[in-house]
C-alpha positions in Angstrom: 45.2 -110.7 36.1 44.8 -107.3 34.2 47.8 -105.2 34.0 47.5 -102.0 35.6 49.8 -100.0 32.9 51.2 -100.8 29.8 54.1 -103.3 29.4 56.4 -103.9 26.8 56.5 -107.0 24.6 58.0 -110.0 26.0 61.7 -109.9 26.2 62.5 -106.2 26.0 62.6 -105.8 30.1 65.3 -108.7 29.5 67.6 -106.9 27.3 70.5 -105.2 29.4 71.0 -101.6 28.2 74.0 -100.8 26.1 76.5 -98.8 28.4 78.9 -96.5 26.5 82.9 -96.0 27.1 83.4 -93.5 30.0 84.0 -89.7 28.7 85.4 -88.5 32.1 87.7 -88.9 35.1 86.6 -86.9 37.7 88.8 -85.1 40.0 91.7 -85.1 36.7 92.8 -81.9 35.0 93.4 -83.5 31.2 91.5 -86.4 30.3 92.7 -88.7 27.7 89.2 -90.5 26.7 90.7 -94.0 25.0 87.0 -95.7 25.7 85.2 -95.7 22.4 87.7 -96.3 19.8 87.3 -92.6 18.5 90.2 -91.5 15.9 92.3 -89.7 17.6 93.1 -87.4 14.2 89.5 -86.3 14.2 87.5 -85.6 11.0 88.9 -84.0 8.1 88.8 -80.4 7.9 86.5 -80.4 4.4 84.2 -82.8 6.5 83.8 -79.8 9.2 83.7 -77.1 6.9 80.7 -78.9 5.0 79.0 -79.3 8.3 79.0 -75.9 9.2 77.7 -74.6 6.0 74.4 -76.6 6.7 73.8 -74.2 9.8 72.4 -71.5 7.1 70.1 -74.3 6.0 68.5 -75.9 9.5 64.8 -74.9 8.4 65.0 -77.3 5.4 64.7 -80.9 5.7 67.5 -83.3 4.8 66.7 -85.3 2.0 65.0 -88.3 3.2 66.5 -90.9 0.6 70.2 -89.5 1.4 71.0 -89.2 -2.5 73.7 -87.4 -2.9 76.0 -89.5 0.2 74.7 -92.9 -1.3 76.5 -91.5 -4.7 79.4 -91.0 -3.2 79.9 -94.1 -1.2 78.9 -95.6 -4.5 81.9 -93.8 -6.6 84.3 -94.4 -3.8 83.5 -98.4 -3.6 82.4 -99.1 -7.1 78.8 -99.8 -5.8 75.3 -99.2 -7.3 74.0 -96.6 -5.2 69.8 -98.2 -5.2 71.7 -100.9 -3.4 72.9 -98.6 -0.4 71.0 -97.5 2.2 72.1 -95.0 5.2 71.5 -94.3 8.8 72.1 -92.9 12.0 75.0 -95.0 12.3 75.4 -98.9 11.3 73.5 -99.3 14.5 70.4 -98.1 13.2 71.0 -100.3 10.6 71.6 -103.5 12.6 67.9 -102.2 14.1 66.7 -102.1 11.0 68.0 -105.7 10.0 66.6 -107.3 12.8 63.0 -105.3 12.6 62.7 -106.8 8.8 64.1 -110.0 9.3 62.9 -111.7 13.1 60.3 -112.2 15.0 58.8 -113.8 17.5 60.3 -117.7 18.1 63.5 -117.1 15.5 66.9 -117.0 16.6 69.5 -114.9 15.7 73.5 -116.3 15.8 76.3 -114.1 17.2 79.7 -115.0 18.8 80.1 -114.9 22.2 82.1 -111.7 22.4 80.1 -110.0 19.7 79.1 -106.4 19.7 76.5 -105.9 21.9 73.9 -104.6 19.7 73.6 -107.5 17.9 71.9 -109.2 21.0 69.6 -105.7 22.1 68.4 -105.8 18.3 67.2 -109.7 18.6 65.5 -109.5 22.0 64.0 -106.5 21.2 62.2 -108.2 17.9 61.2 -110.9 20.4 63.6 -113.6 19.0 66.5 -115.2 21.0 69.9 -114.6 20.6 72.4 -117.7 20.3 75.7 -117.4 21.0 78.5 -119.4 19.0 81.6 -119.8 20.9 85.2 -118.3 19.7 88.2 -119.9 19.6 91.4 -117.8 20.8 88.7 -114.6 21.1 88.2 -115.1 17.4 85.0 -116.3 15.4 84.6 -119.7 14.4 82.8 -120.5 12.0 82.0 -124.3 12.8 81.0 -123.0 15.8 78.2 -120.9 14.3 77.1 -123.6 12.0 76.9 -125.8 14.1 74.1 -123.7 15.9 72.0 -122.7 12.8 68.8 -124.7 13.1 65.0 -124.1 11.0 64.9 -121.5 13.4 67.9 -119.9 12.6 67.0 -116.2 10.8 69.9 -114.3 11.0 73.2 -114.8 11.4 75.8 -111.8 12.7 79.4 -111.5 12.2 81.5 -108.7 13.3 84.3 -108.6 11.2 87.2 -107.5 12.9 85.3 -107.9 15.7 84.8 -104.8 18.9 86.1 -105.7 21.3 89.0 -108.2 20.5 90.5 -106.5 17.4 90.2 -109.9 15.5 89.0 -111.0 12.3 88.7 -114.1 10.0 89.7 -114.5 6.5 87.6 -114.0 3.6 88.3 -117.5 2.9 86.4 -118.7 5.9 83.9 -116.1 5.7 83.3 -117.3 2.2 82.7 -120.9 4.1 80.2 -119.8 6.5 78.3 -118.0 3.9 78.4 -121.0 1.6 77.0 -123.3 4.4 74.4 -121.4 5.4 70.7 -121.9 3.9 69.3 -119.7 1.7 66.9 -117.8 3.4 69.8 -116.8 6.2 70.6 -113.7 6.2 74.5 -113.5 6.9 75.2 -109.4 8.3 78.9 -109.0 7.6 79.5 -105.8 10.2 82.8 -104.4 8.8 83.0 -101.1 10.8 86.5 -101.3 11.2 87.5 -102.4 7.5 89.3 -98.9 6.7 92.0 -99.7 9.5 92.4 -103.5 8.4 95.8 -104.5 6.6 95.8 -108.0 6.4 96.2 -109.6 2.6 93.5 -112.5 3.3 90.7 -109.5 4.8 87.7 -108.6 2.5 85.1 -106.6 4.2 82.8 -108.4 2.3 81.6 -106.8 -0.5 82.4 -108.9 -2.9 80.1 -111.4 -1.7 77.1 -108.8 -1.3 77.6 -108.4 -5.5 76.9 -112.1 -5.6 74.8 -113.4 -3.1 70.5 -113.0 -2.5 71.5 -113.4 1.5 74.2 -111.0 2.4 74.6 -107.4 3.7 77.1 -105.5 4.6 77.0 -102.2 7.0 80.1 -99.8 7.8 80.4 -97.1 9.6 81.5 -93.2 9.8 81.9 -93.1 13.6 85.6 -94.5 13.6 88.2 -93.7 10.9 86.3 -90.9 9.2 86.0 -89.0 13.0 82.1 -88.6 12.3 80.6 -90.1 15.5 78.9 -86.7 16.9 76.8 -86.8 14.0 75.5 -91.0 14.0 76.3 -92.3 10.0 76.4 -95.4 8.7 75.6 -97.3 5.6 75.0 -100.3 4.7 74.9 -102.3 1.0 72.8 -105.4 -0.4 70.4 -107.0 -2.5 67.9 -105.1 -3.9 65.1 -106.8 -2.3 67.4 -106.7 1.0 67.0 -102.9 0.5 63.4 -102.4 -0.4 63.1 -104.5 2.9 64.9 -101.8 5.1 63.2 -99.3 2.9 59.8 -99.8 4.1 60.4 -99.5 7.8 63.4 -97.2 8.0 62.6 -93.7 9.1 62.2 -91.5 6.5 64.5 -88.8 7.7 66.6 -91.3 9.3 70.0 -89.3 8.5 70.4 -85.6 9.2 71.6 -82.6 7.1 75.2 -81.8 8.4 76.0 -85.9 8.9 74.7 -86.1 5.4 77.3 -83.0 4.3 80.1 -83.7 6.5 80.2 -87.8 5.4 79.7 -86.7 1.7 83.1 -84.8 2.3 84.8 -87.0 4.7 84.1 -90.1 1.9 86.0 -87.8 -0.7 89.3 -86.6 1.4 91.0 -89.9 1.1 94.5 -88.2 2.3 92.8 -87.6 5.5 91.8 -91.3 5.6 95.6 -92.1 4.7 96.7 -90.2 7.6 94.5 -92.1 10.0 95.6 -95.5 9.0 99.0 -94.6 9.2 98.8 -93.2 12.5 97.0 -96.4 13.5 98.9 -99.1 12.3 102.2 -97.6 13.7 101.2 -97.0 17.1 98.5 -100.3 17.5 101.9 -102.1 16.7 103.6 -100.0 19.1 100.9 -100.5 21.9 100.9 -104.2 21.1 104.5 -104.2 21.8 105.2 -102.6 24.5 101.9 -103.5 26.9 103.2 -107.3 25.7 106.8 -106.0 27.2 105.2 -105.9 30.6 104.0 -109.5 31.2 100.6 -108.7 29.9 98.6 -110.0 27.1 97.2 -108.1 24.3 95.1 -110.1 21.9 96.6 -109.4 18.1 94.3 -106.8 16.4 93.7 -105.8 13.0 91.4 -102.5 14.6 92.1 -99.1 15.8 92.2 -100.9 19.9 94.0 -103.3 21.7 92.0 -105.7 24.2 94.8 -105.7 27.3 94.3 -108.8 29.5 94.9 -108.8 33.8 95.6 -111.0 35.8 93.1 -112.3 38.2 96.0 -111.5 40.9 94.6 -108.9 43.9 96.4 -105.9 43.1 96.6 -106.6 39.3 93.4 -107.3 37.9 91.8 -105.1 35.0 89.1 -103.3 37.9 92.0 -102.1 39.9 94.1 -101.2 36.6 91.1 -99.0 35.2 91.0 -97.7 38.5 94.7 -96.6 38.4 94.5 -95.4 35.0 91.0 -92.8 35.4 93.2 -91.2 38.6 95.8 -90.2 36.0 93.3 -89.0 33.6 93.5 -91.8 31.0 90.0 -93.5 30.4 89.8 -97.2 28.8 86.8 -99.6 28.7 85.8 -101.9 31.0 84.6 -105.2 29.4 83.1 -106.8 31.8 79.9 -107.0 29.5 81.5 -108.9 26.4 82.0 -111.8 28.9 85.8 -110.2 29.5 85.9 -109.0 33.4 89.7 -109.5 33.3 90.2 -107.1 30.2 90.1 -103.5 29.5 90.0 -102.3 26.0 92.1 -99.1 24.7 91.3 -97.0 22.0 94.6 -96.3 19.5 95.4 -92.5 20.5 97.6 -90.1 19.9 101.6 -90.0 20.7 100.8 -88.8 24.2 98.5 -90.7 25.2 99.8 -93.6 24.0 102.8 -93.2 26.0 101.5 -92.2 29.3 98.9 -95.4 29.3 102.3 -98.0 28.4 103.9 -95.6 31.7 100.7 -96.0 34.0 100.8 -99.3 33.1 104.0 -99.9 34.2 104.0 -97.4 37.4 100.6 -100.1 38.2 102.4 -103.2 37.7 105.2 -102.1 40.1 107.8 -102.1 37.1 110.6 -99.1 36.8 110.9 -97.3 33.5 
């Protein structure tokens, strides 16, 4: 039978749309959005200054090859900048990946709580996405090999991972990689490396410098404050590059995110500050949510993933329901597989303390 309009390819009526964290609570006066694991520091003030400056310039074009911000990522990591490529975040990127590297009938391997572009990019290149089981909400990487198959393309590995805050060693990442066949491409998504302080972590790029079938992509969105503006990067092999090259749009990065990261990349106090501000209060949070008879998965990120009971009266729906009266928005899970978790962004001093006090007030404790 002849179709009566267009239709999209196979698959892409099968992908379920990615749904962002919540930016409101209606009905509240102050809303503390902890949804979308946003720095709660902000950019740096040389990152906003440089953005504004563009606004004399909007006529012009940005420069389609992003020069200048691929020279300073380079300085700042040591890296040959022909081996960077940018983009309108690293989710362009992981687009971009999947565009050069799958098609129709190959799989693509991610773990079951992975981010969940990894699976929109697959179906939407008309391969299938396979999901390697975790073990304690972590990767595991017998898991994933034991899935790779002739088919196998691509293989995708958030680490630390959104949303469980964990991560494996480099040891065991080096493992995976070593296992896997040449011509699989192993994506090492590292867009919460700045936060991570953990003396077995590498984000990876070491093993770009010496492997053919390894990228790496990172991200401005989270510790730099630069999410407005969609920046990411990511670094490979040259023919890895030339790859994305070819199909990449070429103005895929705009003037001011251009600016403002070139800036934010070079204010390393500002970075400083950020870290420090996350690792005392994600050990704070971890803490004192954990003092309440509730679980928080260990997390090397700038989140926690809290864990309800199933209990009526308890459970993570009826907790985020609790929380968005008082003005203090979190993320539901339900589509990472975790209905009975909600996912809170590292925030400032305030709101920190007046999620660990809802919390309690929910749970029935006393102060």
């Amino acid at each position: 039978m002849t179709a009566t309009r267009p239709q999209p390819r196979p698959g892409v009526l099968d992908i379920a749309p990615y749904i962002p964290g919540k930016s409101t609570a209606p009905g509240v006066a102050k809303v503390f959005k902890l949804s979308s694991n946003e720095t709660p520091l902000g950019p740096s003030e040389h990152a906003v200054a440089a953005y504004a400056d563009i606004g004399k310039r909007l006529e012009d074009y940005p420069d389609g090859a992003s020069a200048a911000l691929r020279e300073a990522i380079g300085n700042a990591y040591g890296l040959d900048p022909a081996r960077i490529v940018c983009g309108a975040g690293s989710d362009d990127l992981l687009n971009l990946i999947a565009r050069a590297y799958l098609a129709d009938g190959d799989e693509a391997i991610h773990t079951t709580h992975g981010f969940l572009v990894y699976p929109i990019a697959t179906l939407g290149t008309g391969a299938k996405p396979v999901v390697a089981a975790e073990t304690n909400f972590t990767a595991d990487v017998d898991a994933i090999l034991k899935l790779v198959t002739p088919k196998t393309k691509v293989v995708f590995l958030a680490n630390p991972n959104n949303p469980t805050g964990t991560y494996i060693p480099f040891d065991e990442v080096k493992r995976l990689h070593r296992a896997l066949p040449g011509n699989v491409l192993l994506v090492l998504d590292a867009a919460y490396a700045e936060y991570v302080q953990r003396n077995d972590y590498e984000s990876g790029l070491e093993l770009v410098a010496t492997s053919d079938n390894v990228v790496m992509t990172r991200t401005f969105s989270k510790i730099y404050g630069l999410a407005a503006l969609r920046l990411g990067w990511m670094v490979g092999p040259a023919h890895v590059v030339d790859a994305i090259n070819r199909i990449r749009g070429p103005f895929n990065v705009n003037a001011p995110a251009i600016a403002a990261g070139i800036a934010a990349m070079r204010d390393t106090a500002h970075v400083e500050r950020s870290r420090t501000h996350n690792s005392k209060w994600l050990e704070w949070l971890t803490a004192e949510i954990g003092k309440l008879g509730l679980t928080v998965t260990p997390s090397v990120a700038n989140f926690v993933l809290i864990h309800f009971p199933q209990t009526k009266g308890r459970t993570a729906t009826e907790a985020n329901d609790f929380l968005m009266k008082r003005g203090l928005v979190l993320r539901q899970v339900t589509a990472y597989q975790l209905p009975n978790a909600l996912r809170m962004s590292v925030g400032t001093e305030e709101a920190n303390r007046l999620v660990v006090q809802a919390l309690k007030d929910f749970l029935g404790q006393s102060a």
